[in-house]
C-alpha positions as CSV (number, residue, x, y, z in Angstrom):
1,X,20.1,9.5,11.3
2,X,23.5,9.1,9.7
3,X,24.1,6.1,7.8
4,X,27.1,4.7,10.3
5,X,24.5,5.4,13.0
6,X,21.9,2.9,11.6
7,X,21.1,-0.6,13.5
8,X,19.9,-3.5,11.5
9,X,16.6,-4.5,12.1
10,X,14.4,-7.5,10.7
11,X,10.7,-8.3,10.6
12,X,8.0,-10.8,9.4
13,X,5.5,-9.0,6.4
14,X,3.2,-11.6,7.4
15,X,3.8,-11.3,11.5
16,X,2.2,-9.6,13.9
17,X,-1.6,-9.0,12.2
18,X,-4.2,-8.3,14.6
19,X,-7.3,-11.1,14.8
20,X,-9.7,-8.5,14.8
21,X,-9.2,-5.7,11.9
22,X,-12.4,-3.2,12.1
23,X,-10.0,-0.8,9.8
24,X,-7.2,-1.3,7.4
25,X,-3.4,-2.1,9.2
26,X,-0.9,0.7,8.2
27,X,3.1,0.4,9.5
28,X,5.5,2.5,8.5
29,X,9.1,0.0,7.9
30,X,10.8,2.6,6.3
31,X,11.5,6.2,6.6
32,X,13.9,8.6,5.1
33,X,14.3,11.6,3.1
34,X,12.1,11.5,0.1
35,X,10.9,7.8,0.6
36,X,8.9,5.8,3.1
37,X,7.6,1.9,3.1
38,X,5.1,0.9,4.6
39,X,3.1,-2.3,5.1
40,X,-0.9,-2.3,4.8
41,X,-2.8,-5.1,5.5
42,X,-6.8,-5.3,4.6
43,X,-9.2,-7.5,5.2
44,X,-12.3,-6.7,3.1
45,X,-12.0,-3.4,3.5
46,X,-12.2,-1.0,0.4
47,X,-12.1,3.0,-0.4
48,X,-15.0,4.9,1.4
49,X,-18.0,5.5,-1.6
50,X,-17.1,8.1,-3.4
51,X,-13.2,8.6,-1.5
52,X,-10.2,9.2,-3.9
53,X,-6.7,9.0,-2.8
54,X,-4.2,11.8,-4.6
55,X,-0.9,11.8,-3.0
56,X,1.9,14.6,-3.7
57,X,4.3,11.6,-3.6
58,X,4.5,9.1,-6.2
59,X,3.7,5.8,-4.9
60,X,4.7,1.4,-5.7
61,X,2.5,-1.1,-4.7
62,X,3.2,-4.7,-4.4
63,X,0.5,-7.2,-3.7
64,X,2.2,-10.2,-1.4
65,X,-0.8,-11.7,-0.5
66,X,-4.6,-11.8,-1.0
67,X,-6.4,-10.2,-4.1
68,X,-7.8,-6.5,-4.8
69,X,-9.2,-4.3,-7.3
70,X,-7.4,-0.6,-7.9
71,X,-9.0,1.8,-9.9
72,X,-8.2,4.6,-11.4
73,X,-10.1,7.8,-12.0
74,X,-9.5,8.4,-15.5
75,X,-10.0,4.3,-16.5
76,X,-12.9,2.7,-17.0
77,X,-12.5,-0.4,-15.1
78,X,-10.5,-1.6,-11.8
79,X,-7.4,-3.3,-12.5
80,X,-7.6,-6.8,-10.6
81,X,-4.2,-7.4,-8.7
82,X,-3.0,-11.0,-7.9
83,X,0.1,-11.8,-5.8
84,X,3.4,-10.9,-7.0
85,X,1.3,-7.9,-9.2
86,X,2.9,-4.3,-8.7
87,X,1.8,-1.0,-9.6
88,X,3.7,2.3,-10.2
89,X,1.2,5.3,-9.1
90,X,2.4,9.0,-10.4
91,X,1.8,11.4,-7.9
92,X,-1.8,13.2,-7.8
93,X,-2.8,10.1,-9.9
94,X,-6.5,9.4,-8.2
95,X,-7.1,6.0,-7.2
96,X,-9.1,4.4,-5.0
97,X,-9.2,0.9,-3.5
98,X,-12.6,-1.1,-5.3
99,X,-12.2,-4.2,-3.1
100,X,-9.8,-6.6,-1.0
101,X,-10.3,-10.2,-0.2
102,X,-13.0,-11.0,2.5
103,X,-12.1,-12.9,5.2
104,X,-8.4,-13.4,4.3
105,X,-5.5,-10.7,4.7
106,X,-4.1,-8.7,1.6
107,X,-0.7,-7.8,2.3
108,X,0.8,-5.0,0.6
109,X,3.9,-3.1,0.4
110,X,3.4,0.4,-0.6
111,X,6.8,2.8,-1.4
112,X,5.8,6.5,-1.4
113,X,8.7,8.5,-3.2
114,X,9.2,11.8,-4.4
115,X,11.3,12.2,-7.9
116,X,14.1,14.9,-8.0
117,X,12.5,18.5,-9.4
């Protein structure tokens, strides 16, 4: 859409989380060009054995709420997130989610961006 042609719009990053979360919560907030925010919300949940995320895109994460465990592929250990902790992902960089807070929601915002060529 063209800018003029955008409507304000307004949400709660804590609202609207399901009782019942059998998988991790996904939203897209944000979409544009080369960049997209989305919201994830986990409960527990954690990167299938042996599953590594690589994404073309470059990606930010901010932990609101909750506590996980990132790792990286080439480090040796996870790197423990707290709320208010961010981390800047280079794209194809594989990482995988070690653990999220059972029994209590980890809120996340996650910007996936591409950098000019």
């Amino acid at each position: 859409k063209a800018q003029s042609d955008m409507k304000a719009t307004v949400g709660n990053i804590f609202a609207n989380v399901p009782g019942d979360l059998p998988e991790e919560l996904t939203e897209v907030l944000i979409s544009a060009r080369e960049v997209t925010l989305e919201r994830i919300v986990s409960r527990g949940h954690a990167s299938p054995p042996g599953f590594w995320y690589e994404d073309e895109r470059a990606e930010c994460v901010l932990l609101l709420s909750g506590s996980a465990a990132l790792r990286f592929e080439d480090e040796p250990a996870a790197r423990e997130l707290s709320p208010g902790d961010w981390v800047n992902i280079p794209a194809r960089a594989r990482h995988r989610v070690e653990r999220t807070e059972p029994g209590k929601d980890t809120v996340w915002l996650a910007l996936y961006y591409r950098l000019p060529a």
